[in-house]
C-alpha positions as CSV (number, residue, x, y, z in Angstrom):
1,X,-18.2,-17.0,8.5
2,X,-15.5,-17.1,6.2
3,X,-14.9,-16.2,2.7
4,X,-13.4,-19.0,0.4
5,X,-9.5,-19.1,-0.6
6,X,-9.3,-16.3,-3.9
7,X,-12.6,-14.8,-3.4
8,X,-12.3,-11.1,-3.6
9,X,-14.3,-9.5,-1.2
10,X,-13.5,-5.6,-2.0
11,X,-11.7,-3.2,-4.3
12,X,-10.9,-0.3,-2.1
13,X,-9.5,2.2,-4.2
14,X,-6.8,4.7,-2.6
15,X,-6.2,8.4,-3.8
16,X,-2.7,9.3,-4.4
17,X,-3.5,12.7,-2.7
18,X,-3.2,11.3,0.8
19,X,-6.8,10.6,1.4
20,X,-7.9,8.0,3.6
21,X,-9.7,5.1,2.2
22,X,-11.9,2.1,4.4
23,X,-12.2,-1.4,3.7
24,X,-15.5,-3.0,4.8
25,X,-15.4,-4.7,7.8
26,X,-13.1,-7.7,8.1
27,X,-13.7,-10.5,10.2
28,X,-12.1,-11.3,13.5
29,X,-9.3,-13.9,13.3
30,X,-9.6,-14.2,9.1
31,X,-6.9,-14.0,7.1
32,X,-6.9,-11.6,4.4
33,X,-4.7,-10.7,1.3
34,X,-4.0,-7.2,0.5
35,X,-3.2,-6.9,-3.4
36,X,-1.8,-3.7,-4.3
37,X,-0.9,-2.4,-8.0
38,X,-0.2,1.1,-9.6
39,X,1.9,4.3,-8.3
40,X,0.6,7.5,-8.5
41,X,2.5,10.9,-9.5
42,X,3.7,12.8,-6.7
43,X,5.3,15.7,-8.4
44,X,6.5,16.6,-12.3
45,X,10.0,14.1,-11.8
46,X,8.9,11.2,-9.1
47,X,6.1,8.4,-8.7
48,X,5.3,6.4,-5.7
49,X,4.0,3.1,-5.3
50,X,2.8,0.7,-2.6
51,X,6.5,0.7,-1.1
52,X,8.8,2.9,-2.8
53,X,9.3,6.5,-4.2
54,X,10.7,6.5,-7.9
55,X,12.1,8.8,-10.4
56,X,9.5,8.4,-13.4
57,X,12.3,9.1,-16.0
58,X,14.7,6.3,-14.3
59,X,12.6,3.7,-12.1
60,X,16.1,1.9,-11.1
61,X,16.7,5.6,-9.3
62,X,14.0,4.9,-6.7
63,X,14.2,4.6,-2.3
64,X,12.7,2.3,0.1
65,X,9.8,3.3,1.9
66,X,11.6,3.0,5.4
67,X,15.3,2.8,3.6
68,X,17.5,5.6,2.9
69,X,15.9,8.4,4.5
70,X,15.5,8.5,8.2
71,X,12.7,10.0,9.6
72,X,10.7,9.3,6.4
73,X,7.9,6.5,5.3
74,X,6.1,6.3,1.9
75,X,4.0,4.0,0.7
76,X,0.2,2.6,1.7
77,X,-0.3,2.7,5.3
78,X,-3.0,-0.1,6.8
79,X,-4.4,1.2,9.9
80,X,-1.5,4.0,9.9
81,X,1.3,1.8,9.5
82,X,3.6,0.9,6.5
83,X,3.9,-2.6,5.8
84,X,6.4,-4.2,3.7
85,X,5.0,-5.1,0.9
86,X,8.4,-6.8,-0.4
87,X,11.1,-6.2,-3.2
88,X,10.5,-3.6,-6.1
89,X,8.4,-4.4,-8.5
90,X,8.4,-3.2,-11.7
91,X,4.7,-3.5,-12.2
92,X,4.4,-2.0,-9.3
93,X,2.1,-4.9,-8.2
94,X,2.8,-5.9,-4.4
95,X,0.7,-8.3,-1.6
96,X,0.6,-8.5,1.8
97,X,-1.5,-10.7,4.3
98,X,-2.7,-9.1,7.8
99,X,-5.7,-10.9,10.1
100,X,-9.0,-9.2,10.7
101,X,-10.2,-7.4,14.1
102,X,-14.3,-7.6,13.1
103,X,-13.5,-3.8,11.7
104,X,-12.6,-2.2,8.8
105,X,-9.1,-1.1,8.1
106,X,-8.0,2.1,6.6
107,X,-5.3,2.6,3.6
108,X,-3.6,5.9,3.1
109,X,-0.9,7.3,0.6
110,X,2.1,8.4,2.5
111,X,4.3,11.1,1.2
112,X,6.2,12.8,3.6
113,X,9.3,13.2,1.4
């Protein structure tokens, strides 16, 4: 089975507090796009989206999830790992495309700044 080009098959929200979050199951060998928007508050001076870590006062002042800091990755996490979900975006509104296994994936907040 597959699911026609646009339709959206889940909203999986994710918590900003590091909490893992499940998809429902996706099927094996589909191709599935991952929309992402919004950054949550990860302390009184910096915000974090999908890929990077800002300063809420001066979003130009922000790092790459896997850039800058070595050691350290931010960011949502599918199945554990960071993706790149591409360039800064001010609307903090980022995609991504993986294939499905027949299983659900899992989305997490990173913050290990």
């Amino acid at each position: 089975m597959t699911c026609p080009p646009g339709e959206v098959i889940a909203s999986v929200p994710v918590p900003g507090n590091g909490t893992v979050a499940t998809s429902p199951v996706l099927h094996a060998g589909q191709s599935y796009r991952l929309r992402t928007f919004g950054f949550a508050l990860t302390n009184a001076t910096h915000g974090q989206d999908a890929e990077y870590d800002f300063v809420i006062a001066d979003p130009a002042n922000r790092l790459k999830a896997t850039g800058g800091v070595p050691g350290f990755d931010f960011g949502i996490a599918d199945d554990g790992a960071a993706p790149s979900w591409g360039p800064y975006n001010a609307g903090h509104i980022y995609e991504s495309r993986i294939v499905g296994a027949g299983r659900a994936v899992t989305f997490q907040l990173l913050d290990n700044l």
